[in-house]
C-alpha positions in Angstrom: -3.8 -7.2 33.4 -1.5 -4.7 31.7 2.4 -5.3 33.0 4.4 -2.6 34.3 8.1 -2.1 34.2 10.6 -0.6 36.8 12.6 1.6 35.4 15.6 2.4 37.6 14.8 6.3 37.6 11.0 6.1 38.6 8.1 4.5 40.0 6.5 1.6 38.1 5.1 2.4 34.7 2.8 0.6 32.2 4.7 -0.8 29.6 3.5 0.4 26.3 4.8 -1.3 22.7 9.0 -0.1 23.2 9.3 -1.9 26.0 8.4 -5.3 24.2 11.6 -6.2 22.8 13.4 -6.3 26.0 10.4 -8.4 27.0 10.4 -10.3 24.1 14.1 -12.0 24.0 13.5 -14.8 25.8 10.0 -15.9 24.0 11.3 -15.2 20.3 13.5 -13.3 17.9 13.5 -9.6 17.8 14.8 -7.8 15.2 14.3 -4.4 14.4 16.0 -1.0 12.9 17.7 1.9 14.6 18.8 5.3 11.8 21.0 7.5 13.9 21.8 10.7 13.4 25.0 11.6 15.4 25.0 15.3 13.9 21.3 15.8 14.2 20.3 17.6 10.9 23.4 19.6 10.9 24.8 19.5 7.2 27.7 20.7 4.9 25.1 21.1 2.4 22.7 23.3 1.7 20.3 20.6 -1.2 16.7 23.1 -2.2 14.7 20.5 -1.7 15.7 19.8 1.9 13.5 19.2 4.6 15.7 18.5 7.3 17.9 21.4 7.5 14.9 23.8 8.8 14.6 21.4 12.3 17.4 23.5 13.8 15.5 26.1 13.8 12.0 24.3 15.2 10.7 25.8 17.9 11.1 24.4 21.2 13.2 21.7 19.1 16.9 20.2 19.4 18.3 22.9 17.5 22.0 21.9 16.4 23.2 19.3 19.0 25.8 16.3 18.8 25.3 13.6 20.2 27.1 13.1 23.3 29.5 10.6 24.0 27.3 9.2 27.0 23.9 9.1 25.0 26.0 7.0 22.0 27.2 3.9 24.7 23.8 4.5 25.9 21.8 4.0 22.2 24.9 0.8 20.8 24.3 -0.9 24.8 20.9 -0.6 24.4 20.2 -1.6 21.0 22.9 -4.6 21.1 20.8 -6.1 24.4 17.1 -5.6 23.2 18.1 -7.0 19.1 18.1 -11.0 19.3 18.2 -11.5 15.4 21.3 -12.6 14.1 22.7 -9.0 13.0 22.1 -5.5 14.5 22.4 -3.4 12.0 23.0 0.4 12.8 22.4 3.4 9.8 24.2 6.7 10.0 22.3 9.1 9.0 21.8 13.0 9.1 21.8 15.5 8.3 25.6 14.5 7.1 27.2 12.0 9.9 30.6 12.2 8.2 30.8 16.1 9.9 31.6 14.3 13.2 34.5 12.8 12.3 36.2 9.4 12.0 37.2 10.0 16.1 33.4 9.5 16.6 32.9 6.4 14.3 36.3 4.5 15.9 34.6 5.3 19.5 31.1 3.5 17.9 32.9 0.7 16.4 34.8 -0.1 19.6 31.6 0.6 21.6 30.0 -2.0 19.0 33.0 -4.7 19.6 32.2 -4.7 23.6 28.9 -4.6 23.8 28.5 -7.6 20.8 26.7 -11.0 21.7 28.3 -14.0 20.9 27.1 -15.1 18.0 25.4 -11.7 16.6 26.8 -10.5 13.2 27.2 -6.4 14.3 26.5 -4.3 10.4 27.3 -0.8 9.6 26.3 1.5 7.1 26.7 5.4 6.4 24.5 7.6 4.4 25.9 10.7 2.8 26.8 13.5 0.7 30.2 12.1 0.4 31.6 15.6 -0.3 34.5 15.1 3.2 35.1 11.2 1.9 38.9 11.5 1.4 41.5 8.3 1.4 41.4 7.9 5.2 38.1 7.3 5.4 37.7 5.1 3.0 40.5 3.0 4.9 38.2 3.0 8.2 35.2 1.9 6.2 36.6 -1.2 4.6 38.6 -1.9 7.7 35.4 -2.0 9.4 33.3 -3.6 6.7 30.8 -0.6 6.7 28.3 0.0 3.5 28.0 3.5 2.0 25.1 5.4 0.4 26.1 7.7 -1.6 23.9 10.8 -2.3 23.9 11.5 -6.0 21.0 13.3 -8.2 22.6 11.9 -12.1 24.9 13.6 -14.6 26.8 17.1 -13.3 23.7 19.0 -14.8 20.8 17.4 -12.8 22.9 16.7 -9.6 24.0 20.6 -9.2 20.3 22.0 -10.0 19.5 21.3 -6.5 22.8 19.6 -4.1 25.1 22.7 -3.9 27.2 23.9 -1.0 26.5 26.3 1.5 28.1 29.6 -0.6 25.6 27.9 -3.1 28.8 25.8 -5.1 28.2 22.9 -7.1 29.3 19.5 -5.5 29.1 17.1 -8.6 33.0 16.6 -9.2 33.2 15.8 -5.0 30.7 12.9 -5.0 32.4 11.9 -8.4 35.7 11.6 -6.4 34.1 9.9 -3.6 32.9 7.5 -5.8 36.3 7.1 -7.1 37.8 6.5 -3.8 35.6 4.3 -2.4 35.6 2.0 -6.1 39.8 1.9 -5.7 39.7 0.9 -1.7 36.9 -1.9 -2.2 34.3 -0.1 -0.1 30.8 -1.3 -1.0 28.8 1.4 -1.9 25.1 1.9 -3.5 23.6 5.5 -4.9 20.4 7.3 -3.1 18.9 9.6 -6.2 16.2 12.0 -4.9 13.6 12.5 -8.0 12.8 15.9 -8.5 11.1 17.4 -11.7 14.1 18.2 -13.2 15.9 14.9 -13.2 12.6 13.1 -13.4 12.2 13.9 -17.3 15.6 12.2 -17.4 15.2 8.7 -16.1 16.9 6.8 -18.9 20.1 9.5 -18.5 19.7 9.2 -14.9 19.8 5.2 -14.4 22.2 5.2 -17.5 24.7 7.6 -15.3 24.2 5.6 -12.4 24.7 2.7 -13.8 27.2 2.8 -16.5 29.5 6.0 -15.2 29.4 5.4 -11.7 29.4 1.4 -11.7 26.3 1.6 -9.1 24.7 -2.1 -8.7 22.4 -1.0 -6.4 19.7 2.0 -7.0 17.5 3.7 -4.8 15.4 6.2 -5.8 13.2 8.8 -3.5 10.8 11.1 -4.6 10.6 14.3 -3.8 6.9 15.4 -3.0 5.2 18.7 -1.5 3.8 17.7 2.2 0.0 18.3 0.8 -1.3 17.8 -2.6 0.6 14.3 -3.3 -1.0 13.6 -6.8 -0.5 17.1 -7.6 2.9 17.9 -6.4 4.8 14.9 -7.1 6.8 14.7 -9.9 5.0 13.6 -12.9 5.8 10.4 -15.6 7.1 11.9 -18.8 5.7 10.3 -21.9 7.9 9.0 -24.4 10.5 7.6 -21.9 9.2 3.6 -21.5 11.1 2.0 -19.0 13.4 -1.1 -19.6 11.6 -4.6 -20.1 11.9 -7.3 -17.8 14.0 -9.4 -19.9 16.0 -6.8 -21.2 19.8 -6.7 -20.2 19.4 -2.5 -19.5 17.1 -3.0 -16.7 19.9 -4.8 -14.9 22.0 -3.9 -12.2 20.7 -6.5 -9.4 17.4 -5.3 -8.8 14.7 -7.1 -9.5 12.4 -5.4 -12.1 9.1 -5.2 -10.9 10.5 -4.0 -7.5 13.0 -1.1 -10.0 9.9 -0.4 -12.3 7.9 0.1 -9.6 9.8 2.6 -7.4 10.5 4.1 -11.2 6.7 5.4 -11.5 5.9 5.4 -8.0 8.9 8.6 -8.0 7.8 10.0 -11.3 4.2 8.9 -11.6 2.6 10.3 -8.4 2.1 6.6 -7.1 3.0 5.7 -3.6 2.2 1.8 -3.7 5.5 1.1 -3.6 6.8 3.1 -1.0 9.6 1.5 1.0 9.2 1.9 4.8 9.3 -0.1 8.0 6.9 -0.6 10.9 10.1 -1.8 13.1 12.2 1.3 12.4 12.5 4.5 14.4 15.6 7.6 14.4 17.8 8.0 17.2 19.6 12.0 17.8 20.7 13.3 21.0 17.9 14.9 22.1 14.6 13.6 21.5 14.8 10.0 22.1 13.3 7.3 19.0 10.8 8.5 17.1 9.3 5.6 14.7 9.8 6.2 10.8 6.6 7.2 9.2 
């Protein structure tokens, strides 16, 4: 017989798969992944290649809302009580989360330090442009032992073909700065490089930069693909530009090879094999609940 749940607010309901955790605690360990998105897809930037920036404008969507101060206790209460693993670990995401301002993240992290389990390791990390990262944030983020990703597309020339501002303005020399800042106060930090087919031809320049120039030690590369046509649209492999050897010391910073090498051709080679996603991961905005990463 299927079991149903009482929800405070209505009848009885049949529980479908997101009600298992809750279920769940007491038989075994839960663990799962929560990317929130405390601005929606509201941004600073206006990046070509963007797909996100267009849901504001979705029919019978969200359009631009914050999330409300309610619906955040709501989502860190929630998530705290239903995660049994050792850590909770809760993304900022957007859109740029950094446009609600450190008043929002010092209300999080307190919500965080009263709703923790005894016991349960609570991790944050933020992903973004890093164009508003000034000195004062970088003192709440290694107060509060939060991990950044930083949004960077290589050298000045390949970042601002595509990530400029709004009044269409490079923003190279900003995430440059942020990087700088965040280096000086000891805030961990690792690069997100959206392939494109201009920075694709480029991967030696582009890992090099990363690497060398920007002292990232870990990479993550995303490619940048039309929604139809995969093996056409994606950006293509250039020829000529072999990727570093296993033994090599160039294919270092600390990621394994294989795993590099593969995300390497899978962005630049059409191939999706190696594709990073997670079953046990969904987005959290204001308005329209978790939706599960696809």
């Amino acid at each position: 017989m299927k079991p149903f749940v009482i929800d405070s607010n209505g009848p009885p309901r049949p529980a479908d798969k997101y009600d298992a955790p809750r279920y769940m605690a007491d038989k075994s360990t839960v663990g799962f992944h929560v990317m929130i998105k405390p601005a929606g897809s509201a941004c600073n930037l206006n990046c070509t290649y963007c797909f996100y920036l267009s849901k504001a404008t979705l029919p019978n969507g969200p359009g631009l809302r914050n999330m409300s101060d309610e619906t955040l206790e709501l989502l860190i209460r929630s998530y705290i009580r239903d995660v049994t693993a050792s850590d909770v670990v809760f993304t900022w995401q957007g859109g740029e989360p950094t446009l609600r301002g450190l008043d929002f993240f010092r209300k999080a992290v307190a919500l965080q330090k009263k709703y923790a389990k005894p016991g349960q390791e609570i991790l944050n990390d933020l992903q973004t442009n890093g164009t508003l990262i000034d000195e004062q944030w970088c003192r709440f983020l290694k107060k509060n032992d939060f991990l950044v990703g930083l949004s960077i597309d290589g050298p000045e020339s390949l970042h601002d073909a595509f990530r400029k501002t709004k009044d269409g303005l490079p923003t190279f020399h900003k995430v440059l700065r942020a990087a700088g800042l965040l280096r000086r106060f000891g805030v961990p930090f690792n690069t997100l490089t959206s392939v494109n087919r201009m920075n694709a031809a480029y991967p030696l320049e582009v890992y090099r930069f990363l690497r060398k120039e920007l002292g990232s030690t870990q990479i993550q590369f995303s490619p940048v693909v039309e929604p139809k046509g995969f093996e056409l649209a994606a950006p293509r492999w250039k020829e000529g530009f072999p990727l570093p050897g296993k033994d090599e010391r160039r294919a270092r910073p600390q990621l394994p090879l294989p795993r590099a090498e593969g995300v390497l051709r899978a962005c630049t080679a059409g191939s999706g094999e190696n594709c990073c996603r997670s079953e046990a991961a969904a987005d959290q905005e204001e308005s329209v609940g978790l939706n599960p990463c696809r």
